[in-house]
C-alpha positions in Angstrom: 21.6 11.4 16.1 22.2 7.6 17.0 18.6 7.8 18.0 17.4 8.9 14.3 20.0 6.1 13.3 18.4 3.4 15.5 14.9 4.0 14.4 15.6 4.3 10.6 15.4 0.6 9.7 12.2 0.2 7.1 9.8 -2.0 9.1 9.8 0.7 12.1 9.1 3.4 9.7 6.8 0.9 7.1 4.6 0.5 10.9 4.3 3.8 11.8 0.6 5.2 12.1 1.1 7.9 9.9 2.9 6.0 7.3 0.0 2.5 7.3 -2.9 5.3 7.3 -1.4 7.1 4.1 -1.1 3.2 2.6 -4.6 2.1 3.3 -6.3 4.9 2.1 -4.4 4.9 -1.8 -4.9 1.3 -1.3 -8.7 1.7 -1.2 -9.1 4.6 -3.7 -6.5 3.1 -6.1 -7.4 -0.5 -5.7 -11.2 0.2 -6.4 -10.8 1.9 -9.3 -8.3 -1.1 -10.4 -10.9 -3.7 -9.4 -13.3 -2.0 -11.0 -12.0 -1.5 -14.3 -10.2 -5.1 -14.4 -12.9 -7.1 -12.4 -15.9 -5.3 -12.5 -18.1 -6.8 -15.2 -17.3 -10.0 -14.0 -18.5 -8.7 -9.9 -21.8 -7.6 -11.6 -22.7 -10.2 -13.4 -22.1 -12.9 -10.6 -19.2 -14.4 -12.3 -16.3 -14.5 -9.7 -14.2 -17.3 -9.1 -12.1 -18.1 -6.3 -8.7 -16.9 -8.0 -10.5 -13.6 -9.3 -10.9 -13.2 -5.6 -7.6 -13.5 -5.0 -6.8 -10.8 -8.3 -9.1 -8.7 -6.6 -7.1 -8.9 -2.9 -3.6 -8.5 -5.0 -5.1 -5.4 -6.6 -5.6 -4.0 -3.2 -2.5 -5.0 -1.7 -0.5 -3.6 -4.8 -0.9 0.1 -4.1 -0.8 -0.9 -0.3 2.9 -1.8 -1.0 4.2 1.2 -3.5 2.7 3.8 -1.0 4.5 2.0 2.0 7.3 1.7 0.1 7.7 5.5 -1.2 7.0 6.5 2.2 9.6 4.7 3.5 12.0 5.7 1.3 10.9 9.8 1.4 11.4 9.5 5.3 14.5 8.0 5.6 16.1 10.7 2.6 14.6 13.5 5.0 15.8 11.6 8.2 19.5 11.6 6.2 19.2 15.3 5.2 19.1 16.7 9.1 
């Protein structure tokens, strides 16, 4: 048990393999379709700036961070359930 204890702080479950791949993959379906409906006239025409750039990264990173997060948070209510 003190093992389960030990290893339930976020940032070791927010690093596990399982738990970044899950993040990265809504991240890129979630955060395309985002950039794409927010940014995506402005991509095809040419018209980017630097800060859109920066829109566009946040969109990404968004999703990244809600998917991490909910994961976190669902493992450690199993973790507390056993």
């Amino acid at each position: 048990m003190s093992n389960k204890i030990k290893n339930n702080n976020f940032l070791s479950i927010a690093t596990r393999p399982d738990v970044v791949s899950r993040a990265i993959r809504i991240a890129l379906i979630v955060g395309f379709i985002l950039a794409a409906i927010n940014h995506g006239d402005r991509i095809l025409l040419q018209e980017m700036r630097y800060f859109d750039w920066i829109k566009v990264v946040l969109t990404f990173g968004v999703p990244y961070c809600v998917s991490t997060v909910s994961s976190v948070l669902a493992i450690k209510k199993e973790v507390l359930r056993t």
